[in-house]
C-alpha positions as CSV (number, residue, x, y, z in Angstrom):
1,X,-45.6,8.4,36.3
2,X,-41.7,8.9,34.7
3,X,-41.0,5.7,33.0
4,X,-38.2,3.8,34.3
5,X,-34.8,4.4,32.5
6,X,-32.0,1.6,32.4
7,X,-28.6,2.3,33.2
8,X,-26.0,1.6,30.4
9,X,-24.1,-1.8,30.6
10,X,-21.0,-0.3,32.2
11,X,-22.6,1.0,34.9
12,X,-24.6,-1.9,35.9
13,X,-22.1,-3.8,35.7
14,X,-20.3,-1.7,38.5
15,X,-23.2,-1.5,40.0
16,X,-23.4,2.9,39.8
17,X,-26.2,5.7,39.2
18,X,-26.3,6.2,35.4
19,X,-27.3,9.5,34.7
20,X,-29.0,7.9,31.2
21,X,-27.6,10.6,28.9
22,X,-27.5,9.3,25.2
23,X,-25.4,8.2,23.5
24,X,-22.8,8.2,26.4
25,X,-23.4,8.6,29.8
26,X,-21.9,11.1,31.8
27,X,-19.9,8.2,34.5
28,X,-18.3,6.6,30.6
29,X,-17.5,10.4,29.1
30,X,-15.7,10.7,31.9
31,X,-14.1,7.7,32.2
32,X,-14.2,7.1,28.8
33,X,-15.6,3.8,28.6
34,X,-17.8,2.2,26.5
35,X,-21.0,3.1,26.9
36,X,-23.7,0.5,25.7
37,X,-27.5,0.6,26.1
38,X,-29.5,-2.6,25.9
39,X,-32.2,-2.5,23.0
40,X,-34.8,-4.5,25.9
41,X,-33.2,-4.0,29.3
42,X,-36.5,-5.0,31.3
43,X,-37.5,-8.0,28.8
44,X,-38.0,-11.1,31.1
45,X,-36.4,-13.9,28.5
46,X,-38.0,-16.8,28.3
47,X,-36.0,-19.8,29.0
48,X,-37.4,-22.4,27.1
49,X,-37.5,-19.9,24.2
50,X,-33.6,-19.0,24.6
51,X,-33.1,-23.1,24.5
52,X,-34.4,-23.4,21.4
53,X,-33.7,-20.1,19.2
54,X,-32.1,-17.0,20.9
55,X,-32.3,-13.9,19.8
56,X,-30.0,-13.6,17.3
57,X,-29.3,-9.4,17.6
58,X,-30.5,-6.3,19.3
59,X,-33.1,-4.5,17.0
60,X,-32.1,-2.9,13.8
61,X,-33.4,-1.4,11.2
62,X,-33.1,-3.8,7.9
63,X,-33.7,-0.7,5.4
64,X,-31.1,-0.1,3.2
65,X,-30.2,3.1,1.9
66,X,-32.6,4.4,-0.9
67,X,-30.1,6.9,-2.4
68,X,-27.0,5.3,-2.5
69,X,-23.9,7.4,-2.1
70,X,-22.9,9.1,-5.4
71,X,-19.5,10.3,-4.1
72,X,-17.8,13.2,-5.8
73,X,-19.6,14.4,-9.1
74,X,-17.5,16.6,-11.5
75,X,-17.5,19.3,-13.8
76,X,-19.3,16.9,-16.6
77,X,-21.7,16.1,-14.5
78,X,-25.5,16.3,-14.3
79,X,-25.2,17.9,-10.9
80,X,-22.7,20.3,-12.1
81,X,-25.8,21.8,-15.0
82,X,-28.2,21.8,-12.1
83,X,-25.4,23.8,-9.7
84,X,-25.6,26.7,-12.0
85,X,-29.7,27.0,-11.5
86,X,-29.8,26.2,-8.1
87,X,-26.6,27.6,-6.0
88,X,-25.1,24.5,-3.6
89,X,-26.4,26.1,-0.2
90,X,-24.1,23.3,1.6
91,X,-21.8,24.3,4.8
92,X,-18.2,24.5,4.3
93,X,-17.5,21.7,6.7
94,X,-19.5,19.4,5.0
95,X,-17.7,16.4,3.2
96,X,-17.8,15.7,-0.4
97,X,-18.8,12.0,0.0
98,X,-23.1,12.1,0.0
99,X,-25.5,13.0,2.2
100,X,-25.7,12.5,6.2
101,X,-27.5,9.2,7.1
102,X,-29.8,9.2,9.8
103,X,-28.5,6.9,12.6
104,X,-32.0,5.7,13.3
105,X,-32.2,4.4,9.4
106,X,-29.0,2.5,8.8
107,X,-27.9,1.6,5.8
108,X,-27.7,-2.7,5.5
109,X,-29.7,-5.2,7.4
110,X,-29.3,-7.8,9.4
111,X,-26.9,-9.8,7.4
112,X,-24.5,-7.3,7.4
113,X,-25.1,-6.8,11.6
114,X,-24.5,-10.7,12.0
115,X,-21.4,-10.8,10.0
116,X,-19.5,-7.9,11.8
117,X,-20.9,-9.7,15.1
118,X,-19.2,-13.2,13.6
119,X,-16.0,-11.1,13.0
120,X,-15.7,-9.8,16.3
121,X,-16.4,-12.9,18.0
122,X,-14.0,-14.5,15.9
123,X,-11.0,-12.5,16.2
124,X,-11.5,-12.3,20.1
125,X,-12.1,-15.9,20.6
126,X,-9.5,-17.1,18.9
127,X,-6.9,-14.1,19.7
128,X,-6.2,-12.2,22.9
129,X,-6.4,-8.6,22.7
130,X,-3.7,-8.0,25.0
131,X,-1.5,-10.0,22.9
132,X,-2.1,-7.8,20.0
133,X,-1.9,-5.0,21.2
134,X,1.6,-5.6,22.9
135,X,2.6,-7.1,19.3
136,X,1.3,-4.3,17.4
137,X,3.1,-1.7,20.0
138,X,6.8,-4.1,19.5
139,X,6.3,-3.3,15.7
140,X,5.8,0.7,16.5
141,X,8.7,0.7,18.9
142,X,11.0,-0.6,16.2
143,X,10.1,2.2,14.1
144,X,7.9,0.3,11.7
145,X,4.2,2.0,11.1
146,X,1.5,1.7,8.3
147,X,2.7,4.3,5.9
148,X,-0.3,5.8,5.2
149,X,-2.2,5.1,8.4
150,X,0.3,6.3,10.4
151,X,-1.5,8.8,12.4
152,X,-3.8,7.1,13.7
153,X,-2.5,3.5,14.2
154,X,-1.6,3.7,18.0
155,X,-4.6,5.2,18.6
156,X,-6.5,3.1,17.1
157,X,-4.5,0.4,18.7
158,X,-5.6,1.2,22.3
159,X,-8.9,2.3,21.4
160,X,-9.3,-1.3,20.4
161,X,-7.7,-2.8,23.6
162,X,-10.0,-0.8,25.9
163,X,-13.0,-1.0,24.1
164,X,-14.7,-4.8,24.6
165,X,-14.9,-4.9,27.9
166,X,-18.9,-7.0,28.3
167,X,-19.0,-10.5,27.4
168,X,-22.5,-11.8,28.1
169,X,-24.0,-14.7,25.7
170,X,-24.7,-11.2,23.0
171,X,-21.7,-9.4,23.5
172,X,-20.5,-9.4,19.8
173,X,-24.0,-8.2,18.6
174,X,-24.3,-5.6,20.9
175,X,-20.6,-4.4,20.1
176,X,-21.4,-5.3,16.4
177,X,-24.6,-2.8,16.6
178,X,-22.9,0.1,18.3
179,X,-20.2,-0.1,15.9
180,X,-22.6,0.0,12.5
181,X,-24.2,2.9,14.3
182,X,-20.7,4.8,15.0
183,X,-19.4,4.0,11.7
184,X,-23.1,5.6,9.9
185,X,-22.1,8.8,11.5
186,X,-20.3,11.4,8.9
187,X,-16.7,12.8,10.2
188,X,-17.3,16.5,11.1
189,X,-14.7,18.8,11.0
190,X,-14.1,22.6,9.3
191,X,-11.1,24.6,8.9
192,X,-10.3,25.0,12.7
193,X,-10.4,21.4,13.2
194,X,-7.1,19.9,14.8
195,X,-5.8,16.0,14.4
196,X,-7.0,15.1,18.1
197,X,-10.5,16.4,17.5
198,X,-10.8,14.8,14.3
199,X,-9.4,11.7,15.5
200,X,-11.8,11.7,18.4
201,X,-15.2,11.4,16.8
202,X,-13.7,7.6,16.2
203,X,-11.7,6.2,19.4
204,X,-13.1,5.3,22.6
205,X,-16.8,4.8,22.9
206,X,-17.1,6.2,19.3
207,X,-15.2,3.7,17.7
208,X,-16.4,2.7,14.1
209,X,-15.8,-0.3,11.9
210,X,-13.0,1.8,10.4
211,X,-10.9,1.9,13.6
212,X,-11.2,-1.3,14.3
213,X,-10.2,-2.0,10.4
214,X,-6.7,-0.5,11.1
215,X,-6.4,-2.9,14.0
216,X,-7.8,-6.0,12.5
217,X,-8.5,-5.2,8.7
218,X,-12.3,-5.7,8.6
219,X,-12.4,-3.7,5.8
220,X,-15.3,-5.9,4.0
221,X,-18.0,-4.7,6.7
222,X,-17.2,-0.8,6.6
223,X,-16.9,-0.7,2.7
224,X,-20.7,-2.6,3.0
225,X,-21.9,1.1,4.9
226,X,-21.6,3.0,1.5
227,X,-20.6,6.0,3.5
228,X,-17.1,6.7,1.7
229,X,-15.2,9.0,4.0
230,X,-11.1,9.6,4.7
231,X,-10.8,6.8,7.3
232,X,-12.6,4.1,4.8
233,X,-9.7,5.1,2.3
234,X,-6.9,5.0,4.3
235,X,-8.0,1.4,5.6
236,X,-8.7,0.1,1.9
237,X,-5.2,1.4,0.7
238,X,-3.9,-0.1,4.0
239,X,-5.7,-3.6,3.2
240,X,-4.6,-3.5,-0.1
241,X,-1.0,-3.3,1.3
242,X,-1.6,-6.5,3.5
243,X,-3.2,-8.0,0.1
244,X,-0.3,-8.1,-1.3
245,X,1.6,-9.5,1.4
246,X,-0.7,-12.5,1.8
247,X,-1.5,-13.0,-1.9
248,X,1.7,-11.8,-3.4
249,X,2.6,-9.1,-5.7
250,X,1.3,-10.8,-8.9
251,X,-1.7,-11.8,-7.7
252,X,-5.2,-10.6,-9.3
253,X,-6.7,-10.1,-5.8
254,X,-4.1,-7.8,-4.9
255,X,-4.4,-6.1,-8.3
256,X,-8.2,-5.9,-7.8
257,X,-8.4,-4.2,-4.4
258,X,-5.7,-1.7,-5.5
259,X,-8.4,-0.9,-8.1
260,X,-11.4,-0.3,-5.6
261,X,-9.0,2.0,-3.6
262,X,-8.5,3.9,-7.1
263,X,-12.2,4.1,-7.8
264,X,-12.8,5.2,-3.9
265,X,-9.8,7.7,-4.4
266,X,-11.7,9.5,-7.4
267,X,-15.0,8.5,-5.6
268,X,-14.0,10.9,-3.0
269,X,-12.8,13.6,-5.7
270,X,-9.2,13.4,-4.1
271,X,-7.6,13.6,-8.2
272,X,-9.0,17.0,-7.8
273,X,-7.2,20.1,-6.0
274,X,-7.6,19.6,-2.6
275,X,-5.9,23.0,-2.0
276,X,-9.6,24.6,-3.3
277,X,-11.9,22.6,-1.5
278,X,-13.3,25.3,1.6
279,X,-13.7,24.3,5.5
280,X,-11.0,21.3,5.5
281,X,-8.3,21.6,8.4
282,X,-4.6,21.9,6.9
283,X,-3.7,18.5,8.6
284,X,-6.7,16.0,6.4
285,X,-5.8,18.3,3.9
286,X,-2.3,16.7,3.8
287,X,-3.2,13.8,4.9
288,X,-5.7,13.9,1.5
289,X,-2.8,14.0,-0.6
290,X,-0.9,11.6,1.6
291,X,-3.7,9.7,0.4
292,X,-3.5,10.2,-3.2
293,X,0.4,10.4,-3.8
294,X,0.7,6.9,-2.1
295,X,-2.4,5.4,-4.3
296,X,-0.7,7.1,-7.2
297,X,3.0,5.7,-6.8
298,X,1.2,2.3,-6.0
299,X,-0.4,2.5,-9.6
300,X,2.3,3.3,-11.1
301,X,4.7,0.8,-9.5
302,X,2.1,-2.3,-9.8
303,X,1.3,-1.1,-13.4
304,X,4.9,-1.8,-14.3
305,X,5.6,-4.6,-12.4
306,X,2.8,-7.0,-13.9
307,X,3.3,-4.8,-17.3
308,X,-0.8,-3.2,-17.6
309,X,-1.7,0.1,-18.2
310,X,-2.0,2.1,-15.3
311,X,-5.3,3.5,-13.8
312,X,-4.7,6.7,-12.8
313,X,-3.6,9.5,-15.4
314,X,-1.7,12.6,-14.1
315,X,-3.8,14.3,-17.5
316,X,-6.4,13.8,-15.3
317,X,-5.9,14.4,-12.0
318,X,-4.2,17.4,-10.0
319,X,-0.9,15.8,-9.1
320,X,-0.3,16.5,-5.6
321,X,2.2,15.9,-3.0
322,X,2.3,16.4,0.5
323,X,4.7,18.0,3.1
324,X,7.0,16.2,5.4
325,X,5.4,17.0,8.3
326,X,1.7,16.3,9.1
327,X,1.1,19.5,10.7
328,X,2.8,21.8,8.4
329,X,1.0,22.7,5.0
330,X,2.5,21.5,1.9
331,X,2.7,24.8,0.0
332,X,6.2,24.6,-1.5
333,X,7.1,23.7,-4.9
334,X,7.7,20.2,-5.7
335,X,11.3,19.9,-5.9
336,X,11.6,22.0,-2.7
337,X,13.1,20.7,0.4
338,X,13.5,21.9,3.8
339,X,17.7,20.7,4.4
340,X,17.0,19.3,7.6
341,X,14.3,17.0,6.9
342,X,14.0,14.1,8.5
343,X,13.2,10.1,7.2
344,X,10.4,9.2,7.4
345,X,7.2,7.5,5.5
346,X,5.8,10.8,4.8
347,X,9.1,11.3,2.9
348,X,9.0,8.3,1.6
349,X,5.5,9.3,0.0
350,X,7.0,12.6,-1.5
351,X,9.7,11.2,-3.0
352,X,8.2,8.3,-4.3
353,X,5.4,10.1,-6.2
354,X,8.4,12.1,-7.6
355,X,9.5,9.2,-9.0
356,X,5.9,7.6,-10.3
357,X,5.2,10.9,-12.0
358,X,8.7,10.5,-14.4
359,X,7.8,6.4,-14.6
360,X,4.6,7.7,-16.3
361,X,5.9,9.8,-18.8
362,X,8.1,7.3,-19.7
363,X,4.8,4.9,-20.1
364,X,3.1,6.9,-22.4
365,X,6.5,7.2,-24.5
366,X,6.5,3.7,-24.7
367,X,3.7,3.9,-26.8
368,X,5.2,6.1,-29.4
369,X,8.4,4.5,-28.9
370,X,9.1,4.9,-33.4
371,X,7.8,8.2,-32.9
372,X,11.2,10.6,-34.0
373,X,10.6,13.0,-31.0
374,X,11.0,9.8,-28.7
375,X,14.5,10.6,-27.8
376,X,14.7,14.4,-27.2
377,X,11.7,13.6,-25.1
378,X,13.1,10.8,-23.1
379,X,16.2,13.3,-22.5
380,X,14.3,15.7,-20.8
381,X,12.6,13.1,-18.6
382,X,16.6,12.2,-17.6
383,X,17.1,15.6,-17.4
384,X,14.5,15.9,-14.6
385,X,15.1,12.6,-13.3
386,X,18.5,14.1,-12.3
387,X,17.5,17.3,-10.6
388,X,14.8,15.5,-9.0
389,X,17.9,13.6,-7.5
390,X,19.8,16.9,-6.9
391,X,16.9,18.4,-4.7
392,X,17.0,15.9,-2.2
393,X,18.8,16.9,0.9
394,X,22.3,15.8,0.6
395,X,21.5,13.2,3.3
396,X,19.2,11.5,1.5
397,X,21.4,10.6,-1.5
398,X,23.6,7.4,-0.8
399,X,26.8,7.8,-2.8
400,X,28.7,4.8,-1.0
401,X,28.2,1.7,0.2
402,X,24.8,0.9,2.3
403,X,27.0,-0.7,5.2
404,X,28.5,2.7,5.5
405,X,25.3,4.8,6.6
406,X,25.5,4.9,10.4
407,X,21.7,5.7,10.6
408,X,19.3,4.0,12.2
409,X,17.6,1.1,10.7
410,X,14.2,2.8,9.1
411,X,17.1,5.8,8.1
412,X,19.1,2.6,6.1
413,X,16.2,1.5,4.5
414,X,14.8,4.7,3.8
415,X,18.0,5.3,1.9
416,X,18.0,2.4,-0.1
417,X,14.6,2.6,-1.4
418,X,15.2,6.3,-2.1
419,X,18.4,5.2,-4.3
420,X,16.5,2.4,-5.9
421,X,13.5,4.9,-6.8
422,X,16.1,7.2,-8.8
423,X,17.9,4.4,-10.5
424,X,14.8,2.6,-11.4
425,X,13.6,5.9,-13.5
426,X,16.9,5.8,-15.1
427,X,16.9,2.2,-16.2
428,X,13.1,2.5,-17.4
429,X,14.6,5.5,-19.5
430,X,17.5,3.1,-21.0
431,X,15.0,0.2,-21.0
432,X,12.7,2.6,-23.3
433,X,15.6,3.5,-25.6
434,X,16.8,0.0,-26.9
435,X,15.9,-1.4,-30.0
436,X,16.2,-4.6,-28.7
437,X,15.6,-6.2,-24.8
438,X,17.9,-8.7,-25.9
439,X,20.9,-6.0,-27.1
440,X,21.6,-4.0,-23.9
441,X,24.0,-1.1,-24.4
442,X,26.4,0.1,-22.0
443,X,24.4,2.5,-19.7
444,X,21.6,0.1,-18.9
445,X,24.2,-2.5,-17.9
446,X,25.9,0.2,-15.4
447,X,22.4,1.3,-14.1
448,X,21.6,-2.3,-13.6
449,X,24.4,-3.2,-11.9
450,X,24.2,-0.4,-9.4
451,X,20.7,-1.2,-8.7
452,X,21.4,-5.3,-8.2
453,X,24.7,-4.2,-6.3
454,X,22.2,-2.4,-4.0
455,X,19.4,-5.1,-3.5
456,X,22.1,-7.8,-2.9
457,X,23.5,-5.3,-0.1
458,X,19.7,-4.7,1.2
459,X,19.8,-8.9,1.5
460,X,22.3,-9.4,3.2
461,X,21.9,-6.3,5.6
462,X,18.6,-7.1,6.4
463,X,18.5,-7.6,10.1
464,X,19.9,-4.0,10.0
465,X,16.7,-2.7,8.4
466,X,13.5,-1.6,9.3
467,X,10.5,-1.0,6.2
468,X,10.5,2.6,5.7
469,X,7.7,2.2,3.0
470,X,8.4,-1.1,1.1
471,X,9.5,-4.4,2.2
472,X,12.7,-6.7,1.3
473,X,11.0,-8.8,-1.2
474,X,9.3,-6.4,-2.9
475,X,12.5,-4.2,-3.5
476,X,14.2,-7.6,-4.8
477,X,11.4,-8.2,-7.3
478,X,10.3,-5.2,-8.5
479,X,14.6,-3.8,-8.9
480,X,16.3,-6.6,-8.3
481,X,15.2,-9.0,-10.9
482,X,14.6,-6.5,-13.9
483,X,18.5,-5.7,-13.3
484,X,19.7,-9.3,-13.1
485,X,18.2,-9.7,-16.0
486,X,19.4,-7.2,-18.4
487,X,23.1,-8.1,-16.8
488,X,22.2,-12.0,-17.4
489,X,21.7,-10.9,-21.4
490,X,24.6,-8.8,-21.4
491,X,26.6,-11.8,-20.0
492,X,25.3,-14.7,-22.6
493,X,25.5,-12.2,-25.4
494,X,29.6,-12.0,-24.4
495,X,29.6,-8.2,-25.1
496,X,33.1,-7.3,-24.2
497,X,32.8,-3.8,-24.9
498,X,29.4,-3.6,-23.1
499,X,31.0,-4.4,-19.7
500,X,34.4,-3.2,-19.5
501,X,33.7,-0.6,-17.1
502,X,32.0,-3.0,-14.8
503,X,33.5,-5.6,-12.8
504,X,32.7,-8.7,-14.1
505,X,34.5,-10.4,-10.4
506,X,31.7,-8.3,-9.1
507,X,28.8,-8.7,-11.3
508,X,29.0,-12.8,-10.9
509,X,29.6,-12.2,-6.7
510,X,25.6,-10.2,-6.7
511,X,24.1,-12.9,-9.1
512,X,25.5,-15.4,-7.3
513,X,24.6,-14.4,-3.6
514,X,21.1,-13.4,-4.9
515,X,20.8,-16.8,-6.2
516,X,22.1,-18.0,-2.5
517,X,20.0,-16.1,-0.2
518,X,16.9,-17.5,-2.5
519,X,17.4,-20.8,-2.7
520,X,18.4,-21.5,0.8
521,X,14.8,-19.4,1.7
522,X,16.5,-16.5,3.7
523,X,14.3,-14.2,2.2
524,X,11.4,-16.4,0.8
525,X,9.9,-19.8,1.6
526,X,7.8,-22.0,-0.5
527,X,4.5,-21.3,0.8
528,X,5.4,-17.5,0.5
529,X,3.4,-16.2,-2.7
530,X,6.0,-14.3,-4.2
531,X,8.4,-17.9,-4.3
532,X,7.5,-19.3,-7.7
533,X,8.6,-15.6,-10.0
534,X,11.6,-15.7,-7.4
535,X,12.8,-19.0,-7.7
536,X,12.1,-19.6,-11.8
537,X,14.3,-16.5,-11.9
538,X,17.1,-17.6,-9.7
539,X,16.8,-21.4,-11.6
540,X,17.9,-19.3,-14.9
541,X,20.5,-17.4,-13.0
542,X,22.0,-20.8,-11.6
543,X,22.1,-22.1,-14.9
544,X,24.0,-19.8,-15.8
545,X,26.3,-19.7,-13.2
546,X,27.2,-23.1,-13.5
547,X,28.0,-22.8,-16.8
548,X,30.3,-19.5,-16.2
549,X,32.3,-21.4,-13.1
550,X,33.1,-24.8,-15.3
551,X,35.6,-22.3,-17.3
552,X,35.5,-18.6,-16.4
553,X,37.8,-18.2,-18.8
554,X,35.5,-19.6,-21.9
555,X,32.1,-18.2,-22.9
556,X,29.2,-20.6,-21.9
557,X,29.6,-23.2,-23.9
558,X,27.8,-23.5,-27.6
559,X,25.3,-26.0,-28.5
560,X,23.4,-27.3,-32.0
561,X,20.7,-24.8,-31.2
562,X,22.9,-21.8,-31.8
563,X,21.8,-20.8,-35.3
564,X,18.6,-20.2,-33.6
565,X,19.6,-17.4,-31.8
566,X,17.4,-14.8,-33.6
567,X,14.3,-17.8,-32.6
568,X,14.9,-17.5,-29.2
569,X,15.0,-13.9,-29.3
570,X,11.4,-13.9,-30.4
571,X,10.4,-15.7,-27.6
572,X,11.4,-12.4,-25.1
573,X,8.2,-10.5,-24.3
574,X,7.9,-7.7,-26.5
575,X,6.6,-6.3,-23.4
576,X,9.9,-3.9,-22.5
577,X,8.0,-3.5,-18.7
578,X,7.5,-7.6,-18.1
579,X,10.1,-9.2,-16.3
580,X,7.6,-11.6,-14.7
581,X,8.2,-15.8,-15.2
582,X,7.6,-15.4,-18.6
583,X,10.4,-13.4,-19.1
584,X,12.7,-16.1,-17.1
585,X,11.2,-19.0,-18.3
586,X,11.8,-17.4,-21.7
587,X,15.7,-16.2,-20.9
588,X,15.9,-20.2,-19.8
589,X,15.6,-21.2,-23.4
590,X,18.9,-19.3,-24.4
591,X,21.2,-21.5,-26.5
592,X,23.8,-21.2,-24.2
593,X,21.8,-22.3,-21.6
594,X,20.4,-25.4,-23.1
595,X,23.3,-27.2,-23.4
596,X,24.2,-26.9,-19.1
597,X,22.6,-29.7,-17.4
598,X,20.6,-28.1,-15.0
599,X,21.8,-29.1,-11.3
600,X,20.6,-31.9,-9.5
601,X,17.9,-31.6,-6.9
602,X,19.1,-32.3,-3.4
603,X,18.3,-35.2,-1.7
């Protein structure tokens, strides 16, 4: 006699024939439902037993994986020796990122099963879905995306909103078990492979961890699958991004996951040339060095802005950018542009890896900063800082004032950042070139000025922008506050030969509206993480200030301490990159700045 077959949850719900096909009935493929199989449809549960202990999940398999993923393995590797004896046999649409796992054998146990359960009931408890989804399709409609994500975020989106649809007493750990079985699966795809294909071995009723990650950032419980694969990256980079939202820009958490997205990055062998690797479809191909020129720049940037080393050396890695459009192939030359490109965060990438590649050569100078080829060196770095600048489309380089552009509000931010990219090579250039933080010479002053001029104009346009790839308070700490500081030392030193061809009207008009829009939290609140660099810094600049409006006509006034000029000097950061609070705290020491009484708290 057949045995008797249950229908999937969906169905008898509705109370239809299911046809039983695995994994997805045919009623769910076509509607594209969720389709969901009970582990023990025709288990009788007892009721005094549920009383006392239910069943805490559907059946699954507590073996872990015996052979943990290895990831991509190089030309110094041991299976690099052992490819020369025994030819790779593998197919050209297989991934680099370890061997298939058998969906029957998933990796993790049971802890791992209750805690995705615990997330899931969690989130949609406590949140509706509805209400995120309409929230997260208000942020696309303004023109705002995840920069790297971008893709696949709307899909993902309703994918997300259409998939939980049961809510019996087990919902979540049914949910929770399809999901862990979904996410186990490798991504297929070969050379023929489109974006809608690809993106639909994970939407609908095939829905992993990972595409629920980009809608809720579970990233813990997919990186806990040790099945590294181009969706797990792009939702680390993207959780690293919301890191440093929530924990701010200095903080070691946000330093520490940009490091696991590094270590997935070469994990994955993306550092290597992509353009060699057979069977991958031109569109993850792109998206692959979407991938790696966003995690590059963001090494780069972060390195500088908390002054460390960075982690990823273009020495060793294949420095690779990709097109402007996802479904065209980047094969042009670096500095090539098509005229009529459009804004947009895959241009943001581009340009900003551009940009990190100089900042890096102007790193490793640092290092041999007495060295006497320092300075031809650093000119050719400015040299190809400036036809870096000239290769842009002539639409992309702001010449005037921000308020001018008549773009749209992604378009006016995209501009901005773009300018403030260029600049910020420059000043790193002049920054390198001093013998002293604490004697800036006349271009630094004029590069810093442009940039702060810019940042205060970002401020105070900001309901008229739209994040094109980095948000307002990042662009005011990592630009705004290295510039106000150089100009603050130019100002206390009284060089009147450093700043004649700069207004000083207009200088003291930036400082003092930075210092505004700070302190009366337009921009940044107490509890925001990034509020105690921003308001030491803008406590020195007020000092200052005050002591500049008691007699604009006088230089701040002098006190006992200043003999000890050359004291407080020493007590800069030797560290030309730092511009962190030890930096302000140390500028607040200044002789000139001692003898201001600091203004009185409000009351």
């Amino acid at each position: 006699m057949a045995s008797r077959l249950a229908a999937c949850e969906a169905c008898r719900k509705s109370k239809l024939a299911c046809d039983h096909q695995q994994p997805v009935c045919s009623r769910c493929q076509s509607t594209k439902g969720v389709c969901i199989y009970r582990t023990a449809p025709f288990k009788r549960r007892r009721i005094e037993k549920s009383l006392k202990s239910p069943d805490p999940s559907p059946s699954f398999s507590p073996r872990r994986n015996a052979y943990p993923n290895p990831g991509y393995l190089g030309s110094s590797s041991h299976a690099a020796i052992f490819r020369h004896i025994t030819p790779d046999d593998h197919s050209t649409s297989s991934h680099a990122a370890g061997p298939e796992i058998p969906v029957d054998q998933l990796v993790g146990d049971n802890h791992l099963l209750l805690q995705g359960a615990d997330v899931l009931k969690h989130l949609l408890t406590l949140y509706s879905l509805s209400s995120m989804k309409e929230l997260v399709a208000f942020w696309l409609a303004k023109g705002a995306n995840l920069a790297l994500a971008e893709p696949f975020v709307a899909q993902c989106a309703e994918s997300a909103s259409q998939l939980f649809e049961s809510h019996d007493e087990n919902w979540h750990l049914v949910y929770a078990r399809r999901l862990m079985q979904n996410s186990a699966r490798r991504l297929q795809f070969n050379e023929f492979t489109d974006l809608a294909s690809f993106s639909s071995q994970f939407l609908d009723h095939y829905a992993r961890w990972e595409t629920l990650g980009i809608f809720f950032a579970a990233i813990k419980i997919s990186l806990s699958l040790d099945c590294l694969n181009d969706l797990q990256l792009i939702l680390q980079y993207e959780n690293f991004i919301v890191h440093s939202y929530v924990d701010g820009d200095q903080s070691y958490h946000a330093w520490r996951k940009l490091g696991d997205v590094i270590s997935s990055t070469f994990a994955l062998g993306y550092h290597e040339n992509i353009e060699t690797k057979p069977g991958i479809p031109p569109f993850l191909m792109d998206l692959r060095k979407t991938a790696f020129a966003r995690i590059y720049s963001a090494d780069k940037n972060i390195a500088i802005f908390l002054g460390r080393p960075p982690r990823m050396n273009k020495r060793f890695c294949h420095f690779q950018i990709p097109s402007c459009d996802l479904n065209a192939r980047s094969i042009a030359k670096n500095n090539d542009w098509d005229p009529h490109t459009k804004a947009g965060y895959r241009t943001d990438t581009r340009w900003s890896a551009l940009c990190a590649s100089l900042k890096e050569e102007v790193w490793e100078l640092l290092q041999d900063k007495h060295d006497a080829a320092c300075v031809p060196k650093a000119s050719e770095i400015q040299r190809k800082a400036e036809e870096q600048w000239q290769a842009l489309p002539a639409h992309f380089r702001l010449e005037s004032s921000l308020k001018q552009c008549t773009g749209s509000p992604f378009e006016r931010d995209f501009l901005a950042h773009v300018r403030l990219n260029h600049l910020h090579v420059l000043f790193l250039l002049r920054l390198l070139l001093l013998n002293t933080m604490t004697e800036p010479d006349i271009p630094i002053i004029e590069t810093a000025a442009q940039m702060l001029a810019l940042v205060v104009e970002a401020i105070l346009l900001r309901d008229q922008l739209t994040n094109s790839g980095t948000g307002l308070i990042w662009k005011v700490a990592y630009y705004g506050l290295p510039a106000a500081g150089i100009i603050l030392l130019a100002l206390l030193k009284q060089h009147s030969h450093a700043t004649q061809n700069i207004s000083r009207t207009k200088i003291v008009q930036d400082l003092s509206v930075f210092v505004a829009e700070v302190q009366i939290g337009t921009i940044v609140r107490p509890e925001d993480p990034n509020y105690a660099l921003l308001s030491r810094a803008t406590q020195t600049i007020q000092r200052f200030l005050d002591s500049f409006h008691s007699d604009p006509a006088q230089p701040p006034p002098k006190s006992s301490h200043d003999d000890g000029n050359d004291g407080w000097a020493a007590l800069l950061s030797q560290d030309l990159w730092d511009f962190e609070a030890g930096f302000w705290q140390s500028l607040a020491d200044h002789p000139s700045l001692l003898a201001v009484d600091p203004p009185l708290p409000n009351i």
